[in-house]
C-alpha positions in Angstrom: 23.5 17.8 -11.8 21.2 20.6 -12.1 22.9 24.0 -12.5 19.8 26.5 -11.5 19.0 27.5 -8.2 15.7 26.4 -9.3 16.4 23.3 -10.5 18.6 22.4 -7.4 15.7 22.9 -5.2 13.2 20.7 -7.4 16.0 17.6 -7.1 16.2 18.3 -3.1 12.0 17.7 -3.0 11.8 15.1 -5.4 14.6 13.1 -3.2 12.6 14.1 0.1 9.8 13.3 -1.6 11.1 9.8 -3.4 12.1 8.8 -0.1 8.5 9.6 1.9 6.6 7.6 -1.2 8.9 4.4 -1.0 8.3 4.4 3.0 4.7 4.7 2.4 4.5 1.9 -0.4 6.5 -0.7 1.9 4.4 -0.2 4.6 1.5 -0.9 2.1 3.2 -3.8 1.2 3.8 -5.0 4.5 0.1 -4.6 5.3 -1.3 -5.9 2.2 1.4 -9.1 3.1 -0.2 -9.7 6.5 -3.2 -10.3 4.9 -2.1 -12.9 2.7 0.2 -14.7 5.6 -3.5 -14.5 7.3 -5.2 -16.5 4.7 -2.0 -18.5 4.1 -2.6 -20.1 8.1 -5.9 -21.3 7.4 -6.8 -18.4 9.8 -10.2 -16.7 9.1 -10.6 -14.4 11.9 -6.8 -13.2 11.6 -6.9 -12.8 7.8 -10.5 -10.6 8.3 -8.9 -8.6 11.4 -5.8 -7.8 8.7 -7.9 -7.0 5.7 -10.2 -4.5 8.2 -6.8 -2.8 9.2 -5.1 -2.7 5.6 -8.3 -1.8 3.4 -7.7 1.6 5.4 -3.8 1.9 4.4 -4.8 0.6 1.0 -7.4 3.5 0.2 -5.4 6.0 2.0 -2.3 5.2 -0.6 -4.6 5.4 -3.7 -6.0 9.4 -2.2 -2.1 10.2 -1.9 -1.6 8.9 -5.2 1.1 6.5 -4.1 -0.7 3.7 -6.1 -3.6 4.1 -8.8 -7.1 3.9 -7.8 -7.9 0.9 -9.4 -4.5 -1.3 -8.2 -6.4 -0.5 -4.4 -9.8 -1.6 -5.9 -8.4 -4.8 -7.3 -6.2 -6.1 -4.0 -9.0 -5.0 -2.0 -11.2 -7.2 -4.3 -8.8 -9.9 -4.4 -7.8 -10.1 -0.7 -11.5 -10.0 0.5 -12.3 -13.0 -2.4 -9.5 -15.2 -0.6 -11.0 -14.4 2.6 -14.5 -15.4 1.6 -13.0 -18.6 -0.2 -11.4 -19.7 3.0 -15.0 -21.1 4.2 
């Protein structure tokens, strides 16, 4: 445990802030899952009305920093290519 007034602060954020990240990468999870439950059905215009709402969540996770760039580039790729596949 941190002895410095300092350092004590730093831990409370980064547990404040642990806590906000994780509640922001499970609800990108959950979106990103609805998607693929979607495409799982056999459902085309359900899986394209869930990608249209995640591909917002997904970007606005890689602009917080929550995720890298390129992992939001790559589901978005992958989940629209399943989408496309399903016709």
């Amino acid at each position: 445990m941190a002895n410095i007034k300092s350092a004590k602060k730093r831990a409370r954020q980064n547990t404040v802030r642990r806590a906000h990240n994780m509640a922001q990468r499970s609800s990108l999870r959950t979106s990103i899952k609805k998607v693929v439950v979607a495409i799982a059905s056999g459902d085309k215009e359900a899986a394209s009305t869930a990608y249209k709402a995640a591909s917002p969540t997904i970007d606005s996770m890689a602009d917080k920093g929550i995720i890298h760039k390129n992992k939001a580039a790559r589901h978005k790729s992958r989940l629209n290519q399943h989408i496309k596949d399903m016709e």
